[in-house]
Legacy VTK file of the C-alpha trace (Angstrom):
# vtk DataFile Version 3.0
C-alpha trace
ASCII
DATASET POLYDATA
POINTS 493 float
170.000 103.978 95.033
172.337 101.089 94.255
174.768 100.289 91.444
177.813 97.814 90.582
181.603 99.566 90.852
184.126 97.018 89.607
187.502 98.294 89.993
190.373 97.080 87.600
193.876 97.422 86.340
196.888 95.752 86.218
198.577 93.850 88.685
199.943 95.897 92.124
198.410 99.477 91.021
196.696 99.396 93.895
193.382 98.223 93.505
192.259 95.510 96.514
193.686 98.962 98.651
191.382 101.168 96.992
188.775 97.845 97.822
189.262 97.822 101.859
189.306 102.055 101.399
185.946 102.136 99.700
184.461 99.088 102.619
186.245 100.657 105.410
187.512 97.113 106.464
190.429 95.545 105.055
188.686 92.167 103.732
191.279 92.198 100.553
194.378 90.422 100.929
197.338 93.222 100.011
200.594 92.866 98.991
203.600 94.137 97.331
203.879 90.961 95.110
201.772 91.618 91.845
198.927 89.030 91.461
198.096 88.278 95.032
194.067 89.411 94.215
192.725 86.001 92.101
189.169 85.475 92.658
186.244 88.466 92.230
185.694 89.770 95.844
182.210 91.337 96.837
181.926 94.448 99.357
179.606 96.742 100.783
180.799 100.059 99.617
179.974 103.946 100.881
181.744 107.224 99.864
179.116 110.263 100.893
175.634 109.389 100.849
176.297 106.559 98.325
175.756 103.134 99.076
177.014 100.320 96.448
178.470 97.141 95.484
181.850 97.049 94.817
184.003 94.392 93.020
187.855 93.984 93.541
188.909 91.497 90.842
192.270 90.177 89.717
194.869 91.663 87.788
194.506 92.378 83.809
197.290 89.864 82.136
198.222 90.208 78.358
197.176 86.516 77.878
194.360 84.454 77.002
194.844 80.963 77.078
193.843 78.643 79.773
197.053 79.236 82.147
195.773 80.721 85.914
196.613 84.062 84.726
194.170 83.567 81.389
191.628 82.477 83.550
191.768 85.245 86.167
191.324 87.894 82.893
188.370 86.041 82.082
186.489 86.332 85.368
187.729 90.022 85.443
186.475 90.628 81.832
182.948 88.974 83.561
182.854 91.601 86.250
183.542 94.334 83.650
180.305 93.081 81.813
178.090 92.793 84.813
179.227 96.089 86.572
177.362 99.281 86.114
180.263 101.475 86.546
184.325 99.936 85.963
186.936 102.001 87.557
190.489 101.451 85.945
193.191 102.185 88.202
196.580 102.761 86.643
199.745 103.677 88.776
200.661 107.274 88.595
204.418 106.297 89.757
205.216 104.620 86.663
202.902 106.404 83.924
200.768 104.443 81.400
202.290 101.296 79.922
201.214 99.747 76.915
198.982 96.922 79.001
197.671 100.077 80.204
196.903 101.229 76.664
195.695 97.779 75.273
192.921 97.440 78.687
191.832 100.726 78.002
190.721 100.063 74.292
189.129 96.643 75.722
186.983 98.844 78.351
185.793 101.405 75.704
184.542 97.891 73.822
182.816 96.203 76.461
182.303 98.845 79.873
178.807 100.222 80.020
180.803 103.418 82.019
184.517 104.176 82.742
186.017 106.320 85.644
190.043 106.459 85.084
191.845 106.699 88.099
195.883 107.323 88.606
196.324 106.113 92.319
199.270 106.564 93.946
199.292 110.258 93.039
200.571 111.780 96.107
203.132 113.867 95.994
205.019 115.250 92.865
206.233 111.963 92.388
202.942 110.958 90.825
202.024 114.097 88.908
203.895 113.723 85.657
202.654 109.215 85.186
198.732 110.494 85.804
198.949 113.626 83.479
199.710 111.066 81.162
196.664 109.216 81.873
195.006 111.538 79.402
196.333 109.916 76.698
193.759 106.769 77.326
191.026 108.543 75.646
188.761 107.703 78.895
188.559 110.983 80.185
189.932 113.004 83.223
192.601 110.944 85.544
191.285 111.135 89.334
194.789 111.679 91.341
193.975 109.661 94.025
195.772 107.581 97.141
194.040 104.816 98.365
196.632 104.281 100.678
195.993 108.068 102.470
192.619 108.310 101.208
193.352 111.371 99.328
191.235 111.907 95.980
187.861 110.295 97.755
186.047 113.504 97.190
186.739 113.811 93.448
185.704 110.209 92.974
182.295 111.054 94.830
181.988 114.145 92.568
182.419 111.783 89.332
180.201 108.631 90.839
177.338 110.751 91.673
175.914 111.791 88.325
176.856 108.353 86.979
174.750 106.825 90.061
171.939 108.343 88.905
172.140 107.374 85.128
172.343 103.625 86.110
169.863 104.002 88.067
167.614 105.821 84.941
168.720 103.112 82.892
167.663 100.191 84.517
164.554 98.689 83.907
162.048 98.327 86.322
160.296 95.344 87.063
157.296 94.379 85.116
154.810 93.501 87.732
152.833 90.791 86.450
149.183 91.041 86.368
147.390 89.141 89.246
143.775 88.625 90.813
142.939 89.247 87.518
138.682 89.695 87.276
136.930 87.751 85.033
133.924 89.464 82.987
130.388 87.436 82.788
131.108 86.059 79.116
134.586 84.607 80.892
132.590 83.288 83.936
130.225 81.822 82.193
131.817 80.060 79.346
135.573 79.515 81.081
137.191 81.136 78.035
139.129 83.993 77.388
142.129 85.359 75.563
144.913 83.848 76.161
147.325 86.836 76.591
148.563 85.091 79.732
150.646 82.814 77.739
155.112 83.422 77.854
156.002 85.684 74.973
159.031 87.911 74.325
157.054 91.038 75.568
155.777 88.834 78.126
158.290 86.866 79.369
157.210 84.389 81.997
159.006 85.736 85.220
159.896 83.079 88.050
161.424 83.788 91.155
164.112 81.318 92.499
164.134 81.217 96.583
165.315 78.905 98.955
167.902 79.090 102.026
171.769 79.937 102.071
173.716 77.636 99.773
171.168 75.877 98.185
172.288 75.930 95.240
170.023 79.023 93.237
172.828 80.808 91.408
174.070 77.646 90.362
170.490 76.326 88.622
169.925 79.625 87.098
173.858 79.783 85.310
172.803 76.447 83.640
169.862 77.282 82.640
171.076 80.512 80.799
174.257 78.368 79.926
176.701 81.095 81.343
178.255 82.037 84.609
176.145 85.057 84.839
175.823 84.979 88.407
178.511 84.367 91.480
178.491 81.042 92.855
180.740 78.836 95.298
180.789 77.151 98.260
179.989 79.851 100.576
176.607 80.118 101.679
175.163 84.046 101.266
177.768 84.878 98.576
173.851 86.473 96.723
173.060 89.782 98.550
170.564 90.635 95.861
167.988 89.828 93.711
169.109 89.630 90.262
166.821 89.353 87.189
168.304 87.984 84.091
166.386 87.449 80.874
166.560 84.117 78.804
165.226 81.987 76.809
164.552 78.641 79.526
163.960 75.569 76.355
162.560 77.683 73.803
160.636 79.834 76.744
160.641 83.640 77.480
161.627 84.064 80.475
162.790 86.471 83.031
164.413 84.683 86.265
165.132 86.381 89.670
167.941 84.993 91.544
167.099 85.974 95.451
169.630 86.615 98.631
169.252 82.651 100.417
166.522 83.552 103.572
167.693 82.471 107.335
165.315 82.653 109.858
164.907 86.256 111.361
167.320 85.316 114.761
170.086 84.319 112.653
170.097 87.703 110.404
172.239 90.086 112.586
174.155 91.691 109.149
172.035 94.710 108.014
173.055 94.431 104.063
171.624 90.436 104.512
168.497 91.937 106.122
167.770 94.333 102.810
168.992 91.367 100.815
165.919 88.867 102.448
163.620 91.851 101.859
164.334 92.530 98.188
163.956 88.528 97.992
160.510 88.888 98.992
159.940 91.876 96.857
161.144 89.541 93.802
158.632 87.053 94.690
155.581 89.638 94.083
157.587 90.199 91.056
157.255 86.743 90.073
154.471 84.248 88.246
155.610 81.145 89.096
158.070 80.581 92.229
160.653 77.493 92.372
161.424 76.640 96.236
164.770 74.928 95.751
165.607 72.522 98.385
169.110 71.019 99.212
168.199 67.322 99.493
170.585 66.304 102.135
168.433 68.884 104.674
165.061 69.139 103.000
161.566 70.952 104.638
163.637 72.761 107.654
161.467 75.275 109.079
162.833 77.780 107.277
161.965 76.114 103.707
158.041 75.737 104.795
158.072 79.694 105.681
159.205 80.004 102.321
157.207 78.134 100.692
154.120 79.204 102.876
154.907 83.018 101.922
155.000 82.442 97.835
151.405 80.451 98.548
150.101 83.324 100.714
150.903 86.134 97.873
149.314 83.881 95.396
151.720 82.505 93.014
152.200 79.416 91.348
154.920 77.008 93.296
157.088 74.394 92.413
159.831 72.125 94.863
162.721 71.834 93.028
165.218 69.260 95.369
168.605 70.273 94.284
172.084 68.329 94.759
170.208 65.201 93.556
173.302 63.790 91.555
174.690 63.545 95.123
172.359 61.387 96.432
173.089 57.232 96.577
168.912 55.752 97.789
167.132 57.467 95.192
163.881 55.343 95.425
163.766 55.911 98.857
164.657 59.405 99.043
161.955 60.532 96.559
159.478 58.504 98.658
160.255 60.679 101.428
159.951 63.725 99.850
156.564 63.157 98.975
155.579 62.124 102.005
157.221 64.954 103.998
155.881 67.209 101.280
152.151 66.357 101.413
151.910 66.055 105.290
154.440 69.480 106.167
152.414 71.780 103.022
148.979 70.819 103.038
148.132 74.071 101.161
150.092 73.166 98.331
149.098 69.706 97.962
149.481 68.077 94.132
152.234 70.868 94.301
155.448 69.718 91.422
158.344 68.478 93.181
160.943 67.559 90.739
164.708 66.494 91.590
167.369 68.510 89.774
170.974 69.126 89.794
172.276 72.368 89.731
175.660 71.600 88.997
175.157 68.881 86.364
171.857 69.887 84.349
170.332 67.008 84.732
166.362 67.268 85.498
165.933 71.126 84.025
163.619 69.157 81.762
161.561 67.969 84.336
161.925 71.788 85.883
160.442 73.361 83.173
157.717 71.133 82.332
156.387 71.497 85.692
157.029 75.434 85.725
155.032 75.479 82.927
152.244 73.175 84.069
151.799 75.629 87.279
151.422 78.730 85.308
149.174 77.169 83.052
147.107 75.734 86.411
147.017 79.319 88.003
145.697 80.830 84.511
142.543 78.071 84.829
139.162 78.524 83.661
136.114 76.534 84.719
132.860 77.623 83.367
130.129 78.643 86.094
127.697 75.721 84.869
130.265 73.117 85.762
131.219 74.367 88.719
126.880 74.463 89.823
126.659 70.935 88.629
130.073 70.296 90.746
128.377 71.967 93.656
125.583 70.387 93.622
127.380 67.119 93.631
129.524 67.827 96.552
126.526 69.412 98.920
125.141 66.342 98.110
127.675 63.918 98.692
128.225 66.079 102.313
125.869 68.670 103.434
126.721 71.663 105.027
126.153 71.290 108.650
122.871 73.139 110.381
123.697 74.925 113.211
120.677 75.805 115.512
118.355 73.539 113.222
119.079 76.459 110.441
120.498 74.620 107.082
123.367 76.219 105.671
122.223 76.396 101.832
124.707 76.831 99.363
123.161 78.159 95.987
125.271 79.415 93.445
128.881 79.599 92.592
131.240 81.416 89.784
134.963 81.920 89.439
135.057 85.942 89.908
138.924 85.747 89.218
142.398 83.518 87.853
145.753 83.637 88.952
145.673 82.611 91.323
141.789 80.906 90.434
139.491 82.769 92.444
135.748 81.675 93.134
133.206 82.856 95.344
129.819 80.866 96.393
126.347 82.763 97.432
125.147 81.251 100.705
123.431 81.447 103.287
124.523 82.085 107.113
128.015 82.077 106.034
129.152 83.306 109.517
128.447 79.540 110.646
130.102 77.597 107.909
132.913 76.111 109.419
136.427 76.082 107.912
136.282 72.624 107.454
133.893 72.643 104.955
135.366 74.821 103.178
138.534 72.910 102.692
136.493 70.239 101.749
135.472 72.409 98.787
139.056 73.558 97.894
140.424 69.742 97.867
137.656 69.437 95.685
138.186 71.617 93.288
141.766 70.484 93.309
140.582 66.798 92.748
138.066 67.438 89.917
138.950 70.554 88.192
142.929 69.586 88.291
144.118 72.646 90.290
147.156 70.624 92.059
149.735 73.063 93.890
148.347 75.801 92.951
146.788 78.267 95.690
142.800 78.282 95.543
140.666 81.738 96.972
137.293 80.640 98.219
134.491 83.071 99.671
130.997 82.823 100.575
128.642 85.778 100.212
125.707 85.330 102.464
122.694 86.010 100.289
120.738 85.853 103.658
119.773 89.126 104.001
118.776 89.972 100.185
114.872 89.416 100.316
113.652 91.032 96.865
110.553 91.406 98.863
111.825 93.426 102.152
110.384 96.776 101.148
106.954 95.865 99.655
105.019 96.967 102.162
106.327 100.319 102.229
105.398 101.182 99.037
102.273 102.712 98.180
99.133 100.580 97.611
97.401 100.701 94.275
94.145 99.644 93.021
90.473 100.481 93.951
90.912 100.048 97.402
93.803 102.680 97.779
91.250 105.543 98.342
89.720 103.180 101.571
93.453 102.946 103.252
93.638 106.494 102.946
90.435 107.593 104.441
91.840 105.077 107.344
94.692 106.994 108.481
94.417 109.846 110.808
94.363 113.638 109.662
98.482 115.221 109.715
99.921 111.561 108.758
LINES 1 494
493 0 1 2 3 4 5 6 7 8 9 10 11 12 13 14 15 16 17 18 19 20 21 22 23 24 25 26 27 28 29 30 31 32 33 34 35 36 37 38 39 40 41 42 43 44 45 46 47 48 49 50 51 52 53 54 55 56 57 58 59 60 61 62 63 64 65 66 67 68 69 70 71 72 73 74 75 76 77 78 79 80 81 82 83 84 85 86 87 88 89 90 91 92 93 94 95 96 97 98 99 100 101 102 103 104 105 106 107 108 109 110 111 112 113 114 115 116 117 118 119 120 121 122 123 124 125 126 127 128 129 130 131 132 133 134 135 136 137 138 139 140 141 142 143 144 145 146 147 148 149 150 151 152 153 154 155 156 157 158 159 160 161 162 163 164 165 166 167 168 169 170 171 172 173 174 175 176 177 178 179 180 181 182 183 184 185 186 187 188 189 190 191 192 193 194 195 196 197 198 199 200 201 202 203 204 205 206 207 208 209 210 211 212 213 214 215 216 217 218 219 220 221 222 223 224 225 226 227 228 229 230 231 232 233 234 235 236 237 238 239 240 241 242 243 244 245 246 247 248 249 250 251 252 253 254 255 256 257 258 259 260 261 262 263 264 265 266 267 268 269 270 271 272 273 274 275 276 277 278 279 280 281 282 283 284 285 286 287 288 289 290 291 292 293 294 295 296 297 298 299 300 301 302 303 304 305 306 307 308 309 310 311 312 313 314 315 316 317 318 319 320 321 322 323 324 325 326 327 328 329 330 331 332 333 334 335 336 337 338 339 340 341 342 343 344 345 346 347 348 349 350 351 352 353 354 355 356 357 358 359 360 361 362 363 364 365 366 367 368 369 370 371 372 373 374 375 376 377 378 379 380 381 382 383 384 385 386 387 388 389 390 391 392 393 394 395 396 397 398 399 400 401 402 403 404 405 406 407 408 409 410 411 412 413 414 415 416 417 418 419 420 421 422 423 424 425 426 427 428 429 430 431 432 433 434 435 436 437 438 439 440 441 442 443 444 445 446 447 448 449 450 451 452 453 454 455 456 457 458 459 460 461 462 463 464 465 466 467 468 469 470 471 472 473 474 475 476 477 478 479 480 481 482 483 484 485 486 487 488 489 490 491 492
C-alpha cells in the first residue's frame, strides 16, 4: 500500500521538520528564516506499518504573479493536485491567521483529502492557537511537534483509514489483451473486428522506459502539455511508475512514466529496486513501448536489456533518441544510429527509431506516427492462403535441410494468434530444423508481410507422428472372409 502525503502551510510552521521527522533523515534544509524550503522535495516516508511518498514543498504566499514567491505557490498548488492526501500544518504558537484562513478555503477547492495539523503544540503554550484550528472547517487539529516527535501516533491513527481509501480509489491498470487467438474464419480470411483500435474506453497504453536521466518525464509533460510529472537535472528523481491519461494528437491514450533502470550492480537503494520492478510491471501493462535513448550515450548495455525485455514480453517497440536539439552532425549521427541499431537489436529489426526532443517538442509528430504504425503492425492479419503460397515460395527458394537423408517437409502454415502476430507451421521432424531456418522464415515474414520491429512467434508442430492410418489393423475385419480369420485363431483368444 502506497499513497502521496504533501505537506503544506505557510512559511516557518514547521513543515520541512515534520519532512526529515516523517524520513527519519534530515534531507530538508531548516531554518528559522521563513522561505528557506523553494523547490518540491521527494522522500521515502514510514510512520507504523505505512510506507509512502511524501512531499515537502514551499511556503503558501498571498501572491500570484510571476515574482519567486508566485512561482513557488504555483508548484505547491501542483503538489496539492497530484497528492493523494495534503497535510496543512499551521503553527499552534501563533493561532490561525487569515493566510491561514484563505489556504484553507483553497484546499477544500482543489485537495482530494485534508489532515489539519497545529505543530508546535507542546506545551500549554500551543493549546489555545490549535483549539483555534477548528475554526478552518477541515476537521480535528492534530497537536503535534515535529521537533519532539510528539503527535506521530494520532497522525498514524488519521492516515490509516485514509490509506486505504486512496488505495480503493485508484484505478487499476487495464491489462491489455495479448496473444490474442484467432478463430478459423479470422485465420483464414485475415479479417476481424477491429476492436483493437485506440478509443476513449480503450485508450492505447504505452509505456515510456529508458535509463536514469534520459529524459522520460520530460517527453511525457509535453506531450500532455503540463508539468504533470517531476523533472530536472537529476538522474532518478522518478521512483515510480506513473500513468497519466491524455489525448497524444487527437489519440486516447494512457502513458506510463517508469523509474530510469541501472544495471542490477549499480542498484544498492531498496526504494530504486521496487521502483525498476514496478517499471517492468508497467511494461506488461503496456501496448506499445517507447525505449528513449539520450543521444549523446546511445545503445549502452543497459538500453539493449531494455529493449530486449519489452521484445521478449511481446510488445510493440519504438527508439525514440532524445536530446536531439542538442546535437550539431545530424546526418551523421542518424547514420549511426541505424547502423548501431540494426547490428546491436537484430530481433527488432525495421524497428521505428525517430529523433525527438523532450525539452523542445520537436519530432512528437514523428513519435506518434510511428507509435501508431507499431500497434497497428502487432494487430496484423495475413490470411492462411497467402501465407501457403508464401511458404511455398520460400521452401522453394531454400529448402529445409535433410538431416540423415530424411527431408524436413514443411506443409502447412496459419497465424493461430496477433499481438504480438503469432503463426505456427505443421512439419515434419521438427526436432532437426535448425534455428537458422527458422529465422530465415521470421525475416521473411518481416520482408513480405511488412511486420518491421515488431516481435514475430514462430512454431513448428511435427505432424510426423499423425498417420490417419496407424490403427487400421487393429480394428476388426469385415467382409466374407471375416468368418475364415476367425476360425484361424486359437480357442481362449
Amino acid at each position: 500500500m502506497s499513497f502521496t502525503l504533501a505537506i503544506v502551510g505557510r512559511p516557518n510552521v514547521g513543515k520541512s521538520t515534520l519532512f526529515n521527522r516523517l524520513v527519519g533523515k534530515r534531507l530538508a534544509l531548516v531554518d528559522d528564516q521563513p522561505g528557506v524550503t523553494r523547490d518540491l522535495r521527494e522522500g521515502d516516508a514510514r510512520l507504523g506499518d505505512l510506507r509512502f511518498v511524501v512531499i515537502d514543498s514551499a511556503g503558501l504566499e498571498m501572491v500570484e504573479d510571476d515574482s519567486l514567491q508566485g512561482r513557488m505557490r504555483r508548484l505547491t498548488e501542483r503538489a496539492v493536485d497530484e497528492s493523494d492526501i495534503c497535510l496543512f500544518v499551521i503553527d499552534a504558537r501563533v493561532g490561525v491567521t487569515a493566510a491561514d484562513e484563505y489556504f484553507a478555503d483553497i484546499l477544500r477547492k482543489r485537495a482530494k483529502h485534508v489532515i489539519l495539523a497545529a505543530n508546535k503544540a507542546e506545551g500549554a503554550a500551543g493549546e489555545a492557537g490549535a483549539a483555534e484550528g477548528w475554526a478552518l472547517g477541515l476537521g480535528e487539529p492534530l497537536q503535534i511537534s515535529a521537533e519532539h516527535g510528539e503527535g506521530m501516533e494520532d497522525l498514524y491513527r488519521v492516515l490509516k483509514p485514509l490509506s486505504e481509501i486512496v488505495e480503493s480509489e485508484r484505478p487499476a491498470p487495464i491489462a491489455p489483451a495479448v496473444e490474442v487467438t484467432l478463430s478459423e474464419a479470422e485465420a483464414e480470411s485475415g479479417e476481424g473486428a477491429e476492436d483493437w483500435r485506440p478509443s476513449a474506453a480503450r485508450p492505447l497504453q504505452i509505456a515510456v522506459i529508458g535509463r536514469p536521466n534520459a529524459g522520460k518525464s520530460t517527453l511525457i509533460n509535453k506531450i500532455i502539455g503540463e508539468d504533470r510529472l517531476l523533472t530536472g537535472p537529476e538522474a532518478g528523481i522518478t521512483r515510480d511508475s506513473i500513468s497519466v491519461r491524455t489525448e497524444f494528437m487527437g489519440t486516447p491514450t494512457r502513458i506510463f512514466d517508469t523509474a530510469g533502470m541501472r544495471r542490477k550492480s549499480r542498484i544498492t537503494d531498496k526504494v530504486e529496486k521496487l521502483s525498476v520492478a514496478d517499471g517492468l510491471r508497467a511494461v506488461r501493462f503496456a501496448e506499445v513501448v517507447v525505449v528513449l535513448l539520450d543521444v549523446a550515450i546511445p545503445f549502452e548495455q543497459q538500453d539493449l536489456r531494455i529493449a530486449d525485455f519489452a521484445e521478449t514480453e511481446g510488445r510493440a517497440v519504438v527508439v525514440a533518441a532524445n536530446k536531439w536539439d542538442l546535437e550539431e552532425d545530424k546526418p551523421h549521427k542518424l547514420n549511426e544510429l541505424r547502423e548501431a541499431f540494426e547490428r546491436l537489436l537484430p530481433q527488432l529489426k525495421g524497428a521505428p527509431l525517430v529523433t525527438v526532443s523532450a525539452r523542445t517538442g520537436k519530432g512528437l509528430d514523428r513519435l506518434h506516427a510511428a507509435i501508431l504504425r507499431a500497434h497497428e503492425v502487432w494487430n496484423r492479419r495475413v490470411p492462411t492462403a497467402r501465407l501457403n503460397q508464401w511458404l511455398s515460395a520460400m521452401t522453394e527458394a531454400h529448402p529445409p535441410p535433410a538431416p540423415g537423408g530424411r527431408r524436413i517437409r514443411l506443409r502447412y502454415m496459419t497465424q493461430v494468434k496477433t499481438r504480438p502476430p503469432g503463426f505456427v507451421v505443421m512439419a515434419t521432424h521438427t526436432d532437426q530444423l535448425p534455428e537458422a531456418y527458422r529465422r530465415y522464415l521470421v525475416n521473411g515474414l518481416r520482408a513480405d508481410f511488412d511486420l518491421p520491429g515488431t516481435p514475430i512467434r514462430l512454431s513448428f508442430r511435427d505432424q510426423g507422428t499423425k498417420n490417419p492410418y496407424k490403427d487400421r489393423s487393429n480394428k476388426r475385419p469385415t467382409g466374407a472372409l471375416a468368418k475364415h480369420k476367425d476360425r484361424q485363431k486359437p480357442k481362449g483368444s
